[in-house]
FIVEX-735755 format. One record per residue (C-alpha): x, y, z. Coordinates in pm, whole numbers, plus 50000, padded with zeros to 5 digits. Example, Ala and Ser with C-alpha at 12.3 -4.5 7.8 and 13.67 -1.06 7.14 Angstrom:
<pts>
512304955050780 513674989450714 
</pts>
This chain:
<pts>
520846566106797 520886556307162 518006539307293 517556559107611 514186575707649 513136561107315 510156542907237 511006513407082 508386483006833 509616452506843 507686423306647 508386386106685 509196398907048 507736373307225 510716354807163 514716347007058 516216376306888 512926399806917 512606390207318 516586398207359 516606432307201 513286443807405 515396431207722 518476449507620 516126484507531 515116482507830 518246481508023 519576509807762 516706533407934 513976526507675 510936547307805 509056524807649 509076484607447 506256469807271 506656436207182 504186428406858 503796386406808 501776365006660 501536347907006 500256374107230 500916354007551 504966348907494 504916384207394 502546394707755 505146367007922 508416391607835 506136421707904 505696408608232 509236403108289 510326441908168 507466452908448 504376474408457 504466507108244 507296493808042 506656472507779 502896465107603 502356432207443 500216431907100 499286399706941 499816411606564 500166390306241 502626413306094 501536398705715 498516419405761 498936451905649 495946467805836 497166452206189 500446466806125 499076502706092 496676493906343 499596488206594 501846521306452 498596539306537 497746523106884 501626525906988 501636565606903 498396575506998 499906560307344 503056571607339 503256603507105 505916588806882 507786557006784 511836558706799 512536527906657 510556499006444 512276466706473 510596449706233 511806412106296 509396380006292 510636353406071 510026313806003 511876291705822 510736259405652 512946237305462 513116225305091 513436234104760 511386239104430 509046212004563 507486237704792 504026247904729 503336282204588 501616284304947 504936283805073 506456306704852 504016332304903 503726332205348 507136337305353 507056361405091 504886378105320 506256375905650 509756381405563 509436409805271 506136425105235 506296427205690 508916448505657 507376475405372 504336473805581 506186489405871 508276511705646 505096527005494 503296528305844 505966544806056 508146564705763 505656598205736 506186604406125 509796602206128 510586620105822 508436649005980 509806643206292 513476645306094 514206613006327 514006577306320 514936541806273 514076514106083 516146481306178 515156448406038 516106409706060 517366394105736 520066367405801 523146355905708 521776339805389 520216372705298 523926380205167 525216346205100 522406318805095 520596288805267 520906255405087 518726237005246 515416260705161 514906283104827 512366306504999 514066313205292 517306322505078 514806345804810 512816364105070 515686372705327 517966385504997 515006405104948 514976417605283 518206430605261 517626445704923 514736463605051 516846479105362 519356494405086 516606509004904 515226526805261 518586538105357 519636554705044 516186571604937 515506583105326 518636591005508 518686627205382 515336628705596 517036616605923 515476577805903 518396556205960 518256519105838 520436488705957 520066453205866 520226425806100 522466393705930 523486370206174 523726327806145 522726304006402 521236316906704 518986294906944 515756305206860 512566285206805 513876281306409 516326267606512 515216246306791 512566234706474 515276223306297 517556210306557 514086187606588 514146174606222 516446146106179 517646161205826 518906194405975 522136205105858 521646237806059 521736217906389 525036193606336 528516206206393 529886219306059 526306226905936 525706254305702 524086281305973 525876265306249 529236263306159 530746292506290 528786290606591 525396294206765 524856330106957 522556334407200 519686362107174 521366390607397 524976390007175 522536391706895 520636422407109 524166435207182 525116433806837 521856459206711 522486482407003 526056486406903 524776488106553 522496515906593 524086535606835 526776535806541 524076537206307 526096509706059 524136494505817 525086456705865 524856442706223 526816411006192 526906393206502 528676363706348 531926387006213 532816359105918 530046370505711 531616398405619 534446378005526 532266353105345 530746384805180 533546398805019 534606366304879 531516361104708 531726395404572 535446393704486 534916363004257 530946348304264 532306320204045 534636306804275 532266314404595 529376291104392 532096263204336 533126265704668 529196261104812 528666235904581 531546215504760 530426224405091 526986207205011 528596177504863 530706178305217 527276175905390 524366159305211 527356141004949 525596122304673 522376121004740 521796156604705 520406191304921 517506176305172 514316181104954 516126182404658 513806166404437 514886173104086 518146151904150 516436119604366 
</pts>
Protein backbone atom coordinates (compact mmCIF):
# COMPACT_ATOMS: atom_id res chain seq x y z
CA UNK A 1 0.00 0.00 0.00
CA UNK A 2 1.29 3.51 -0.57
CA UNK A 3 0.22 6.08 1.71
CA UNK A 4 -0.67 8.75 -0.79
CA UNK A 5 -4.24 9.98 -0.59
CA UNK A 6 -4.86 7.59 2.29
CA UNK A 7 -6.33 8.31 5.48
CA UNK A 8 -4.24 7.17 7.96
CA UNK A 9 -5.04 6.44 12.56
CA UNK A 10 -2.28 6.69 14.34
CA UNK A 11 -2.49 6.16 18.31
CA UNK A 12 0.28 6.99 20.78
CA UNK A 13 0.87 9.76 18.05
CA UNK A 14 1.52 12.41 20.14
CA UNK A 15 4.84 11.13 20.38
CA UNK A 16 8.27 8.89 19.43
CA UNK A 17 7.45 6.22 16.98
CA UNK A 18 3.54 7.21 16.62
CA UNK A 19 4.59 11.17 16.09
CA UNK A 20 7.37 9.96 13.36
CA UNK A 21 5.12 7.84 11.22
CA UNK A 22 2.19 10.67 11.19
CA UNK A 23 5.20 13.05 10.00
CA UNK A 24 6.40 10.65 7.41
CA UNK A 25 2.34 10.00 6.11
CA UNK A 26 2.22 13.13 5.68
CA UNK A 27 5.13 13.79 3.52
CA UNK A 28 4.06 10.37 1.58
CA UNK A 29 0.74 12.50 0.49
CA UNK A 30 -1.51 11.26 3.32
CA UNK A 31 -4.89 13.12 2.68
CA UNK A 32 -5.38 12.82 5.95
CA UNK A 33 -3.41 11.76 9.86
CA UNK A 34 -5.14 11.46 13.05
CA UNK A 35 -3.05 11.17 15.84
CA UNK A 36 -5.17 9.25 18.85
CA UNK A 37 -3.16 9.76 22.55
CA UNK A 38 -3.80 9.56 25.78
CA UNK A 39 -2.36 13.13 25.99
CA UNK A 40 -4.46 15.12 23.73
CA UNK A 41 -2.17 18.21 23.83
CA UNK A 42 1.24 16.34 22.46
CA UNK A 43 -1.03 14.75 20.05
CA UNK A 44 -2.84 18.68 19.06
CA UNK A 45 1.14 19.82 19.38
CA UNK A 46 2.15 17.36 16.15
CA UNK A 47 -1.26 18.23 14.62
CA UNK A 48 -0.24 21.63 14.68
CA UNK A 49 3.00 20.99 13.18
CA UNK A 50 1.40 18.73 10.01
CA UNK A 51 -0.98 22.09 9.53
CA UNK A 52 -4.66 22.87 9.30
CA UNK A 53 -6.88 20.25 7.44
CA UNK A 54 -4.24 17.65 7.85
CA UNK A 55 -4.02 15.90 10.80
CA UNK A 56 -6.91 15.78 13.87
CA UNK A 57 -5.74 15.17 17.32
CA UNK A 58 -8.07 12.82 19.64
CA UNK A 59 -7.26 12.33 23.22
CA UNK A 60 -8.23 8.47 23.40
CA UNK A 61 -7.33 5.81 26.09
CA UNK A 62 -6.98 3.13 23.59
CA UNK A 63 -7.72 0.36 26.66
CA UNK A 64 -11.22 1.45 26.32
CA UNK A 65 -12.98 -0.36 23.96
CA UNK A 66 -15.92 2.12 23.48
CA UNK A 67 -13.38 5.21 22.84
CA UNK A 68 -11.75 3.15 20.30
CA UNK A 69 -14.96 2.64 18.25
CA UNK A 70 -15.89 5.96 19.21
CA UNK A 71 -12.77 7.32 17.32
CA UNK A 72 -13.16 4.56 14.11
CA UNK A 73 -16.62 6.15 13.97
CA UNK A 74 -15.70 9.94 14.41
CA UNK A 75 -12.59 9.44 11.90
CA UNK A 76 -15.03 7.88 9.06
CA UNK A 77 -18.01 9.72 9.52
CA UNK A 78 -15.27 12.63 8.72
CA UNK A 79 -13.43 11.23 6.31
CA UNK A 80 -15.55 8.39 4.53
CA UNK A 81 -13.01 5.69 5.21
CA UNK A 82 -9.87 4.76 7.16
CA UNK A 83 -6.72 3.40 4.99
CA UNK A 84 -4.66 2.46 7.61
CA UNK A 85 -4.97 1.79 11.64
CA UNK A 86 -1.68 2.08 13.26
CA UNK A 87 -2.49 0.83 16.29
CA UNK A 88 0.76 1.71 18.46
CA UNK A 89 0.69 3.17 22.20
CA UNK A 90 2.80 1.23 24.50
CA UNK A 91 4.47 1.60 28.19
CA UNK A 92 6.88 -0.28 29.69
CA UNK A 93 7.51 -0.78 33.42
CA UNK A 94 10.19 -2.88 34.79
CA UNK A 95 10.31 -6.09 37.00
CA UNK A 96 9.44 -9.40 37.35
CA UNK A 97 6.90 -11.77 39.16
CA UNK A 98 6.85 -9.18 41.97
CA UNK A 99 4.56 -7.03 39.86
CA UNK A 100 1.10 -6.57 40.98
CA UNK A 101 -1.69 -8.28 39.11
CA UNK A 102 -2.50 -4.43 38.48
CA UNK A 103 0.41 -4.46 36.43
CA UNK A 104 -0.13 -7.47 34.68
CA UNK A 105 -3.45 -6.64 33.66
CA UNK A 106 -2.83 -2.47 32.20
CA UNK A 107 -0.40 -3.75 30.10
CA UNK A 108 -2.35 -6.58 29.18
CA UNK A 109 -4.61 -4.04 28.08
CA UNK A 110 -2.78 -1.48 26.39
CA UNK A 111 -0.47 -3.65 24.56
CA UNK A 112 -2.92 -6.75 23.52
CA UNK A 113 -6.49 -6.19 24.05
CA UNK A 114 -5.63 -2.14 22.17
CA UNK A 115 -4.84 -3.81 19.31
CA UNK A 116 -8.15 -6.38 18.97
CA UNK A 117 -10.08 -3.35 19.82
CA UNK A 118 -8.96 -1.67 16.63
CA UNK A 119 -9.02 -4.91 14.66
CA UNK A 120 -12.72 -5.46 15.55
CA UNK A 121 -13.55 -1.65 15.05
CA UNK A 122 -11.99 -0.99 11.67
CA UNK A 123 -11.96 -4.85 10.09
CA UNK A 124 -15.93 -4.85 8.75
CA UNK A 125 -15.12 -1.62 6.59
CA UNK A 126 -12.12 -2.84 4.99
CA UNK A 127 -13.10 -6.27 4.29
CA UNK A 128 -16.18 -4.62 2.48
CA UNK A 129 -14.17 -2.16 1.13
CA UNK A 130 -11.75 -5.32 -0.11
CA UNK A 131 -8.87 -2.83 1.24
CA UNK A 132 -6.98 -2.11 4.20
CA UNK A 133 -4.29 -2.18 6.73
CA UNK A 134 -3.72 -3.05 10.04
CA UNK A 135 -0.01 -2.29 11.28
CA UNK A 136 0.84 -2.57 14.88
CA UNK A 137 3.88 -1.94 17.40
CA UNK A 138 5.16 -5.05 19.20
CA UNK A 139 8.97 -4.91 19.75
CA UNK A 140 11.91 -6.63 19.50
CA UNK A 141 11.15 -8.74 22.60
CA UNK A 142 7.84 -9.65 21.09
CA UNK A 143 10.11 -12.32 19.16
CA UNK A 144 12.96 -12.73 21.46
CA UNK A 145 12.31 -11.23 25.03
CA UNK A 146 12.93 -8.42 27.67
CA UNK A 147 14.76 -9.51 30.82
CA UNK A 148 14.39 -6.91 32.76
CA UNK A 149 10.23 -6.98 32.81
CA UNK A 150 7.91 -10.27 32.50
CA UNK A 151 4.86 -8.25 31.27
CA UNK A 152 6.37 -6.32 28.84
CA UNK A 153 8.01 -9.62 27.29
CA UNK A 154 4.17 -11.62 27.65
CA UNK A 155 2.03 -8.90 26.22
CA UNK A 156 4.30 -7.75 23.20
CA UNK A 157 4.75 -11.84 22.28
CA UNK A 158 1.17 -11.61 22.35
CA UNK A 159 1.05 -8.79 20.15
CA UNK A 160 2.83 -10.40 17.62
CA UNK A 161 0.86 -13.57 17.93
CA UNK A 162 -2.23 -11.72 17.47
CA UNK A 163 -0.86 -9.95 14.07
CA UNK A 164 -0.27 -13.66 12.63
CA UNK A 165 -3.64 -14.62 13.49
CA UNK A 166 -5.10 -11.22 11.45
CA UNK A 167 -2.90 -11.78 8.56
CA UNK A 168 -3.60 -15.33 7.88
CA UNK A 169 -7.53 -15.40 8.61
CA UNK A 170 -8.00 -11.84 6.62
CA UNK A 171 -5.62 -11.45 3.80
CA UNK A 172 -7.91 -13.33 1.37
CA UNK A 173 -10.26 -10.20 2.11
CA UNK A 174 -7.59 -7.60 1.05
CA UNK A 175 -6.62 -6.45 4.96
CA UNK A 176 -2.95 -6.56 5.03
CA UNK A 177 -1.15 -6.89 8.48
CA UNK A 178 2.56 -5.99 9.39
CA UNK A 179 4.14 -5.99 12.72
CA UNK A 180 6.29 -3.37 13.96
CA UNK A 181 9.60 -5.10 16.03
CA UNK A 182 12.23 -2.78 16.50
CA UNK A 183 14.81 -2.30 19.85
CA UNK A 184 15.88 0.88 21.29
CA UNK A 185 14.52 3.91 19.90
CA UNK A 186 14.46 7.34 21.88
CA UNK A 187 11.14 7.53 22.95
CA UNK A 188 9.65 8.57 26.29
CA UNK A 189 10.17 4.56 27.40
CA UNK A 190 13.10 4.89 26.91
CA UNK A 191 13.98 8.26 28.13
CA UNK A 192 11.94 6.54 31.49
CA UNK A 193 14.42 4.18 31.72
CA UNK A 194 17.48 5.98 30.69
CA UNK A 195 16.09 7.96 34.07
CA UNK A 196 16.19 4.86 36.40
CA UNK A 197 19.58 4.19 37.69
CA UNK A 198 19.00 0.25 37.19
CA UNK A 199 18.37 0.51 33.40
CA UNK A 200 20.09 -1.94 31.40
CA UNK A 201 18.19 -0.57 28.32
CA UNK A 202 20.04 2.80 28.65
CA UNK A 203 23.96 1.61 29.15
CA UNK A 204 26.11 0.63 26.25
CA UNK A 205 25.81 -3.16 25.75
CA UNK A 206 22.29 -3.15 27.34
CA UNK A 207 19.80 -5.60 26.32
CA UNK A 208 17.46 -3.08 23.98
CA UNK A 209 20.33 -0.89 23.38
CA UNK A 210 22.94 -2.88 22.21
CA UNK A 211 22.70 -2.80 18.68
CA UNK A 212 21.82 0.68 18.70
CA UNK A 213 19.25 3.41 19.44
CA UNK A 214 17.11 4.66 16.17
CA UNK A 215 15.49 7.62 16.06
CA UNK A 216 11.56 7.87 15.37
CA UNK A 217 11.68 8.73 11.48
CA UNK A 218 14.16 5.43 10.57
CA UNK A 219 11.59 3.72 12.64
CA UNK A 220 8.71 5.75 10.36
CA UNK A 221 10.92 4.89 7.35
CA UNK A 222 11.11 1.43 8.25
CA UNK A 223 6.82 0.95 8.29
CA UNK A 224 6.52 2.94 5.09
CA UNK A 225 8.94 0.67 3.39
CA UNK A 226 7.17 -2.10 5.15
CA UNK A 227 3.82 -1.47 3.92
CA UNK A 228 4.40 -0.22 0.70
CA UNK A 229 5.98 -3.87 0.43
CA UNK A 230 3.31 -5.06 2.49
CA UNK A 231 6.04 -7.51 4.59
CA UNK A 232 4.90 -8.72 7.63
CA UNK A 233 7.93 -7.88 9.99
CA UNK A 234 9.22 -4.25 9.91
CA UNK A 235 12.56 -4.61 11.57
CA UNK A 236 14.24 -1.47 11.82
CA UNK A 237 17.05 -2.93 13.85
CA UNK A 238 18.04 -5.80 10.90
CA UNK A 239 19.80 -8.25 13.74
CA UNK A 240 16.55 -9.36 14.96
CA UNK A 241 16.02 -11.32 12.31
CA UNK A 242 19.26 -12.78 12.87
CA UNK A 243 18.63 -13.17 16.57
CA UNK A 244 15.28 -14.74 15.40
CA UNK A 245 16.40 -17.50 13.51
CA UNK A 246 18.85 -18.51 16.07
CA UNK A 247 16.37 -18.86 18.62
CA UNK A 248 14.31 -20.85 16.30
CA UNK A 249 17.20 -22.94 14.93
CA UNK A 250 18.12 -24.23 18.45
CA UNK A 251 15.82 -22.46 21.53
CA UNK A 252 18.12 -24.39 23.89
CA UNK A 253 21.17 -22.87 22.97
CA UNK A 254 19.45 -19.24 22.36
CA UNK A 255 18.12 -19.60 26.37
CA UNK A 256 21.78 -20.54 27.45
CA UNK A 257 23.08 -17.93 25.54
CA UNK A 258 20.49 -15.12 27.31
CA UNK A 259 21.09 -16.54 30.40
CA UNK A 260 24.90 -15.54 29.96
CA UNK A 261 24.12 -12.29 28.60
CA UNK A 262 22.23 -11.45 31.93
CA UNK A 263 24.94 -12.79 34.04
CA UNK A 264 27.24 -10.33 31.66
CA UNK A 265 24.98 -7.48 32.90
CA UNK A 266 23.29 -7.74 36.29
CA UNK A 267 26.23 -10.84 37.23
CA UNK A 268 25.38 -12.36 40.57
CA UNK A 269 23.03 -10.57 42.01
CA UNK A 270 20.45 -11.38 39.60
CA UNK A 271 17.75 -9.59 36.75
CA UNK A 272 16.79 -5.96 38.44
CA UNK A 273 13.56 -6.90 40.42
CA UNK A 274 14.36 -10.28 40.50
CA UNK A 275 13.03 -11.15 43.72
CA UNK A 276 12.84 -14.87 43.92
CA UNK A 277 16.77 -15.04 43.77
CA UNK A 278 17.69 -11.82 46.39
Amino acid sequence: MELRDRIVVVTGGGSGIGEGFARRAIAEGARHVVLADLHESEAQRVANDLGAGRATAVGVDVADEPAVRDLVARTVADHDRIDLFFSNAGYGKRGGLELANADFQRMWEVHVMAHVYAARAVLPAMIERGEGYLLSTASAAGLLTQMDSVIYAITKHAAVALAEWLSINHHHQGVRVSVLCPQAVATNIFASVANDGRADDARPGGQAGSDGVLQPADVAEACVEAVRNERFWVLPHPEVAIYARRKAADVDRWLAGMRRYGQKLWGDSGLPGDWLTQ
